[in-house]
C-alpha positions as CSV (number, residue, x, y, z in Angstrom):
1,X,0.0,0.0,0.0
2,X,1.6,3.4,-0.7
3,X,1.0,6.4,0.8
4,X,-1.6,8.1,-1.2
5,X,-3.9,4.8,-0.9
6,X,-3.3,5.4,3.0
7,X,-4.2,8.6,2.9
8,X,-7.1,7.4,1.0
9,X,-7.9,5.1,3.6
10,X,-7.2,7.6,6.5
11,X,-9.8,10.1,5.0
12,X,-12.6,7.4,4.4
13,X,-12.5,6.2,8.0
14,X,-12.5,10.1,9.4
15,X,-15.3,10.8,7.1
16,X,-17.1,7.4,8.9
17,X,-16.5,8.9,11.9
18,X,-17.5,11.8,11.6
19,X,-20.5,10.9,10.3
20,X,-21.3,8.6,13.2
21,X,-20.7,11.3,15.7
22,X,-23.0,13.7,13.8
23,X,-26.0,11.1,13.7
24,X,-25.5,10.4,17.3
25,X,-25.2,13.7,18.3
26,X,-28.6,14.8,16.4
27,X,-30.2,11.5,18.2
28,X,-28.9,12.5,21.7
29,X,-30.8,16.3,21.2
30,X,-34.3,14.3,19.9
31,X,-34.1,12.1,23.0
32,X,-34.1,14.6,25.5
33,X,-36.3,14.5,28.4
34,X,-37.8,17.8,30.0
35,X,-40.1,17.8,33.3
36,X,-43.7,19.4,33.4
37,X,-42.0,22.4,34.8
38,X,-39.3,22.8,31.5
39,X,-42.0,22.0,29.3
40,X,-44.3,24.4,30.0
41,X,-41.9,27.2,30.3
42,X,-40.2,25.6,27.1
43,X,-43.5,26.3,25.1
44,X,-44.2,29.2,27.0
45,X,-47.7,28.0,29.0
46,X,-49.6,27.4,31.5
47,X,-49.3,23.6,33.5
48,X,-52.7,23.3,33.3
49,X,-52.7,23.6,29.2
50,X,-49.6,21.4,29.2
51,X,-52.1,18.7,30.7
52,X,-55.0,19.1,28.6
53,X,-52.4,19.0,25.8
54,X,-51.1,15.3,27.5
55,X,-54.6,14.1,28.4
56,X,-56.2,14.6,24.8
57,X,-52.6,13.3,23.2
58,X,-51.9,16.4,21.7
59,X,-48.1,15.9,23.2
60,X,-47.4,12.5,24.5
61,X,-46.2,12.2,28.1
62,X,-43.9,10.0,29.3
63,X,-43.4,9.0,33.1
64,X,-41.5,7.1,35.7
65,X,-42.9,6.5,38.9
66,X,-45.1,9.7,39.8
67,X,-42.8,12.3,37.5
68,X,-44.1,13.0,34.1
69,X,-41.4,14.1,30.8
70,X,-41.7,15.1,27.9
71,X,-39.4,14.2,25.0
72,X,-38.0,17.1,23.0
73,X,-38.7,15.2,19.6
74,X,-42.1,14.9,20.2
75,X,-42.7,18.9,21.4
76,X,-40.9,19.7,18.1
77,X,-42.7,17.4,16.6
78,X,-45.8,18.8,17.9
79,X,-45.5,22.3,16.6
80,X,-46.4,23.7,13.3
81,X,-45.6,27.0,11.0
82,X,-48.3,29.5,11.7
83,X,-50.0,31.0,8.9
84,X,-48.8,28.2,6.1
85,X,-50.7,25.9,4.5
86,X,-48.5,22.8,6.6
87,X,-50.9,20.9,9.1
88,X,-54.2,23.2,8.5
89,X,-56.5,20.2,8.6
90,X,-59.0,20.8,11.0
91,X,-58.5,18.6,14.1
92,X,-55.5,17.4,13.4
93,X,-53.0,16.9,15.8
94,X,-50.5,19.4,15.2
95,X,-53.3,21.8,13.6
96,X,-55.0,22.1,17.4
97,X,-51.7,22.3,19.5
98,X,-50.3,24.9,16.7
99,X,-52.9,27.2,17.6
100,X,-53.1,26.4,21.1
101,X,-49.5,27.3,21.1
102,X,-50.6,30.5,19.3
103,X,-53.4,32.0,21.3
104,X,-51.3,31.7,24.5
105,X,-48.1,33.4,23.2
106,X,-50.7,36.2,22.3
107,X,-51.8,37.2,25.9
């Protein structure tokens, strides 16, 4: 092997790697967990919309024990562009929580 196939080599695998740490650090941010608390001021609410929003399954909750999370993916996942076309079907799920989100970030 001479040097310009190692190099070759060497760039691949650095590439790979880099790669890998990119995908896992983009999976490590979805996965987060926030509390009731972090949530709410996250989105900017009340508790008491956050669980409406939970109980109707507007944004899944997650729990252990008596403590209740949230995952980051699924509040971002939850959230639509106002004022687009994206999501406007009446009663869907992201349609509702969109302008839930909306009304409260006007008071």
């Amino acid at each position: 092997m001479d040097l310009s196939e190692l190099q070759s080599l060497f760039k691949e695998v650095e590439n790979s790697i880099k790669s890998y740490i990119d995908d896992r650090l983009a999976n490590q941010s979805a996965d987060k967990l926030f509390t009731r608390e972090q949530t709410a001021k996250h989105l900017d609410v009340d508790l008491s919309t956050l669980w409406k929003w939970s109980k109707t399954g507007k944004l899944p909750s997650y729990g252990i024990g008596s403590r209740t999370y949230y995952k980051l993916s699924d509040i971002e996942e939850a959230l639509i562009p106002l004022n687009s076309s994206y999501g406007s079907k009446k009663g869907s799920k992201s349609s509702t929580l969109g302008n839930s989100v909306s009304k409260n970030s006007e008071q």
